[in-house]
C-alpha positions in Angstrom: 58.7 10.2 16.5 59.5 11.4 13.0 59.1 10.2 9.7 62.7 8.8 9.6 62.4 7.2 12.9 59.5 5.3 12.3 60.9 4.5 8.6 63.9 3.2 11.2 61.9 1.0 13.4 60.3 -0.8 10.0 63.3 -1.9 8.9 66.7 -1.7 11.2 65.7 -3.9 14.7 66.6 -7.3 14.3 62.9 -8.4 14.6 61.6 -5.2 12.8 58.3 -5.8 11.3 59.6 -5.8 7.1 62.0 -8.2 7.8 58.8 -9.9 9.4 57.3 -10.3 6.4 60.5 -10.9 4.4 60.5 -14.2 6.0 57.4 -15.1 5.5 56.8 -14.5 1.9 60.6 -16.0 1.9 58.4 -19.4 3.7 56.4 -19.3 0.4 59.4 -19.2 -1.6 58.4 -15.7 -2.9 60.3 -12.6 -2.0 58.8 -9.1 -1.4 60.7 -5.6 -1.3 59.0 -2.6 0.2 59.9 0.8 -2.2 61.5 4.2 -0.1 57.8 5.5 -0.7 56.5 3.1 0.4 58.0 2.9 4.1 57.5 6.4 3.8 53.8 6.7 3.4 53.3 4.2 6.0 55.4 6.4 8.4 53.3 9.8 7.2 49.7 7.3 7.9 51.6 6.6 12.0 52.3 10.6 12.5 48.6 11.3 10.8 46.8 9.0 13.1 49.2 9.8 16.0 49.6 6.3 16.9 53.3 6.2 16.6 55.9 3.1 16.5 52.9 1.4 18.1 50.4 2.2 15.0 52.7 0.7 12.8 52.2 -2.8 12.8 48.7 -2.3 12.4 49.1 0.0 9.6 51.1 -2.9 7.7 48.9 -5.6 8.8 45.9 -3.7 6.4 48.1 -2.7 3.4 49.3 -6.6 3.2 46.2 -7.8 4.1 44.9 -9.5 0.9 48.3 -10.1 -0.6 49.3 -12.6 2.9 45.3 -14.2 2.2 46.4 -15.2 -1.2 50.2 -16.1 -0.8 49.7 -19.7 0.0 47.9 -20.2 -3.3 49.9 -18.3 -5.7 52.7 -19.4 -8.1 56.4 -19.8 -6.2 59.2 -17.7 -7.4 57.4 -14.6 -7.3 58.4 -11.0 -6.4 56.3 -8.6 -5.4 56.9 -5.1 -4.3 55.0 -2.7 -2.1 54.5 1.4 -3.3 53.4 4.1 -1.9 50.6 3.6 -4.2 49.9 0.2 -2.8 50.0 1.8 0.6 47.3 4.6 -0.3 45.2 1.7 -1.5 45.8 0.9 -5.1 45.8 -2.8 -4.8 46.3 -2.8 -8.4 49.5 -1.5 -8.3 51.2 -4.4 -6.7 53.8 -6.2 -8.6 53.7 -9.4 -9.0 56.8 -11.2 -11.2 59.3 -13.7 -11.8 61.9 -13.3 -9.0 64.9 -15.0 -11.1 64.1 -12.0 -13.7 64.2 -9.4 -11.2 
């Protein structure tokens, strides 16, 4: 598949695997948004390791990681949103803020 395909299967199924995590951090009371780049990069990292629709879950599963460990402890009401940065590995990059400012 191409990049836009897998960028596809991430988001449009009903049970696709961001709107997975939506509802989770949604369960925390938090709310997470996933940039164009983002989506993007993680398709490019699928193709790279030729793993396809199936790689993907995996691939997500170790860019959110740490941020999933953490979730239960941190403040409610926050919004955090996953670059391509992030993606790459800049765990420093991720946003975290105030949701009702956003």
């Amino acid at each position: 598949l191409h990049e836009e395909a897998l960028v596809q299967v991430l988001t449009e199924p009903r049970n696709a695997l961001v709107r997975q995590y939506k509802k989770m951090f949604e369960m925390e009371e938090c709310s997470l948004e996933f940039t164009e780049g983002a989506l993007r990069e993680i398709a490019k990292l699928a193709r790279l390791r030729k793993t396809g629709a199936r790689g993907l879950r995996s691939i997500l599963e170790q860019v959110m990681f740490e941020l999933m460990f953490e979730l239960p402890e941190l403040e409610r009401g926050q919004k955090f949103v996953i670059t391509e940065e992030i993606v790459k590995g800049d765990r420093k990059s991720i946003h975290r803020g105030d949701s009702a400012a956003a």
